[in-house]
N, C-alpha and C positions, 0 to 999 in steps of 0.2 A: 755098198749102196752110195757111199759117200763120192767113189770115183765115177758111178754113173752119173750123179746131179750137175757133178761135177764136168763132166762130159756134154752133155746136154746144153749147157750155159757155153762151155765154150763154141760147141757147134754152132749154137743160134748167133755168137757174138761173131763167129765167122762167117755166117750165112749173109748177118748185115754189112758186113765190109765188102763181100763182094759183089751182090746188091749194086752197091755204090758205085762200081768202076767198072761192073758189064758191060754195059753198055759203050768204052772205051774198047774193049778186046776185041781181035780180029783171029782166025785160025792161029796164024804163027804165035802171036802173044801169047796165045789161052792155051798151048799145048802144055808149059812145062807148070802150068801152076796146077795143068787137069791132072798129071799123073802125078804133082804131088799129093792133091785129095784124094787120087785111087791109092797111093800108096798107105797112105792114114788110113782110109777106109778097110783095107785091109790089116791093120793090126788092130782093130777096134775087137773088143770084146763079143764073143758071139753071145746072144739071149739065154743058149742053155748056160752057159757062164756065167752070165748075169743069177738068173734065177737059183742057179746052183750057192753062190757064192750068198746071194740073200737066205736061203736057208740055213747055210753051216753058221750064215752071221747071227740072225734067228735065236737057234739051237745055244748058241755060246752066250747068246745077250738075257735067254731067258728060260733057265734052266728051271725052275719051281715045277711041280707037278701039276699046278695050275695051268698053267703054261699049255705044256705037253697035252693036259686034259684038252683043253680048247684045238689045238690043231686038229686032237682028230673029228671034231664036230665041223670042223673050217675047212676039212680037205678035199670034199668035191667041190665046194664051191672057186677054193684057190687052182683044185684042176681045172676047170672051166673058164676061169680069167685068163689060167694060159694059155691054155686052147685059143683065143680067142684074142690075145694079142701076139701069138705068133702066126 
């Protein structure tokens, strides 16, 4: 969870820097910095990844039977959220 917030903050801190100097780009400039975003882009974490890796973290953070009890009362609701942000 920690590497997605963490992801998040850095994308938005990138999204403001370039922001700032678009408007200076022309095709040739813009080409090598576009394939370095596709390149990023492509090692980025897929969602099922994301949500998989929140569960096993979940699971390991919050072992009590309490716990456990509540998921299963929370689990079409957290189906639905994911539905729903993928």
């Amino acid at each position: 969870m920690e590497s997605v917030v963490r992801a998040f903050a850095s994308e938005s801190m990138g999204e403001t820097k370039l922001q700032n100097f678009a408007h200076t780009l022309d095709a040739k400039t813009s080409a090598e910095p576009a394939r370095e975003l596709e390149a990023l882009d492509a090692e980025k974490e897929s969602w099922a990844d994301v949500l998989q890796n929140e569960k096993d973290w979940t699971w390991r953070a919050y072992l009590g039977l309490q716990n456990r009890i509540a998921a299963l009362f929370t689990a079409a609701e957290l189906k639905a959220s994911r539905a729903k942000a993928e």
